[in-house]
N, C-alpha and C positions, 0 to 999 in steps of 0.2 A: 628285079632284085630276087634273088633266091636264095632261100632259108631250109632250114632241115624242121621239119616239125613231126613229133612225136616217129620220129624215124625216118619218116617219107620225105623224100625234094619236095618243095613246094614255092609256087614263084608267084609273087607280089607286084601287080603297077606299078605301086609308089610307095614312097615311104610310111611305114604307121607305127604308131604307137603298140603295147601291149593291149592297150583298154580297146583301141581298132579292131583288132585281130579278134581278143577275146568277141566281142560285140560280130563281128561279121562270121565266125565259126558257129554263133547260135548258142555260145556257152552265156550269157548275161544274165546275171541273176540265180545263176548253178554253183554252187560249193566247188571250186577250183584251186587245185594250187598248179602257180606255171613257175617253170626252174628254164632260166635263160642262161647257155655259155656251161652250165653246174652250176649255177648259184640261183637260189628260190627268189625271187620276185616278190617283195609284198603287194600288197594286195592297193597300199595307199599308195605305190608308186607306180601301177600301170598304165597311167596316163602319162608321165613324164618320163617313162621306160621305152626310148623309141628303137626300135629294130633296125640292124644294118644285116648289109650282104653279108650271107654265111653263117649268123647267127643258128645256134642249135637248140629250140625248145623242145620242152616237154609239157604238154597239159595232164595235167591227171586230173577227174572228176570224181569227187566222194561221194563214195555208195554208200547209203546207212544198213543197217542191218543186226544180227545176232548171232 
């Protein structure tokens, strides 16, 4: 299955969830916001937010600072 994430093709086994994805990128537990299609993703629905062909993410990861 092939998806577009944060710009790049990127091709998947098998089918997985948001919370898969986040958890196998290394992001688990990082200040995330992911936007699926254009629409932001909450954060309580990553696990029931399953990814199909062609879908188009974006992760973005919050930097703290001043």
């Amino acid at each position: 299955m092939e998806i577009v994430l944060n710009g790049q093709p990127m091709s998947l086994t098998a089918p997985i969830s948001v919370a898969q994805l986040v958890e196998q990128l290394g992001f688990l537990g990082k200040r995330i916001a992911v936007e699926r299609n254009g629409e932001i993703v909450p954060k309580s629905q990553y696990s029931t937010c399953d990814l199909a062909c062609a879908d188009r993410l974006e992760i973005v990861v919050a930097v703290g600072g001043g």
